[in-house]
C-alpha positions in Angstrom: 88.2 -82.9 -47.4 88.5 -81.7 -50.9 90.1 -84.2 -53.5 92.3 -80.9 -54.9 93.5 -79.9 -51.5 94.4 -83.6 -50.5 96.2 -84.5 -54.0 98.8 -81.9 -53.2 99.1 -82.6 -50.0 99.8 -85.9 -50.5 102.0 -85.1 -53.1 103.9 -81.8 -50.6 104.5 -84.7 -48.2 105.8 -87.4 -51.1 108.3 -84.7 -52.4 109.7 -83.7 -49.2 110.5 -87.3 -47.8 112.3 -87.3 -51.4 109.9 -90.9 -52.3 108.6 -92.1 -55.6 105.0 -93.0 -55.6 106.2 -96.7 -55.6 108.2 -95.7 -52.4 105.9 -93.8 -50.8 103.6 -96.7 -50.9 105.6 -99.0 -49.3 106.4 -96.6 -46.7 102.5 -96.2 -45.7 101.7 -99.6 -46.2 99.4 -99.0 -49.4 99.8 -99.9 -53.0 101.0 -97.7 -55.8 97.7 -97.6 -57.6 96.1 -96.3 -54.6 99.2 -93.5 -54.4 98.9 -92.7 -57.5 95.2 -92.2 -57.6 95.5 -90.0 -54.2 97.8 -87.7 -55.5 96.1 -87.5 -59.2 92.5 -86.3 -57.1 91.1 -89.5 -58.7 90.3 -91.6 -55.4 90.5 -90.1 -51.5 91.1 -92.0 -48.9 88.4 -93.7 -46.9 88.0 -92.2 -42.8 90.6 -95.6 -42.0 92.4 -94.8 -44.3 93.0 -91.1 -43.6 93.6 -92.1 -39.8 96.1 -94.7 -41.1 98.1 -92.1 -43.0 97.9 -89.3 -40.2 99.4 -91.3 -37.8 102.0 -92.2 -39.8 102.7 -88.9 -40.8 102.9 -88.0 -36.7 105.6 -90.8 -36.5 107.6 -89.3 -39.1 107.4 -85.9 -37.9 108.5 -87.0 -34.1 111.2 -88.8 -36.1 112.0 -85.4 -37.1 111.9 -86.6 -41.1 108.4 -84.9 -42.0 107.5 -81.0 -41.5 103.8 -80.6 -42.5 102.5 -78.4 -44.8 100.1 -76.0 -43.2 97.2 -77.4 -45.5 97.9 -80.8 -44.2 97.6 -80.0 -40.7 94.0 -78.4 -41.0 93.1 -81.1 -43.8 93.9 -83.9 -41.3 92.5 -82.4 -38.1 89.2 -82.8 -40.3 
């Protein structure tokens, strides 16, 4: 996974749920730092990490709240 292609993904997905990056962290259970350096292409998360925030991302869209970006679904099946 590329830190370019994951930054906007992470920040298609933040957008479209309508969050801030302080939102958006408490919604995946991380900390705004780490949000903040995801979506800047400054950090990526680690293979928990990007398990952690694929299966939310399933919950919300069963929920019916998320509609993936095509990137995301090929960056995530990684």
């Amino acid at each position: 996974m590329q830190k370019p292609d994951f930054s906007i993904l992470i920040h298609d997905i933040r957008i479209q749920l309508g969050l801030s990056q302080e939102a958006m962290a408490h919604e995946f259970g991380v900390s705004f730092a780490t949000i903040n350096r995801w979506e800047n292409g400054k950090a990526l998360p680690s293979n928990l990490g990007i398990a952690h925030f694929k299966s939310h991302c399933e919950k919300l869209i069963d929920m019916g709240k998320l509609i993936m970006p095509a990137s995301g679904v090929l960056l995530l099946k990684q």
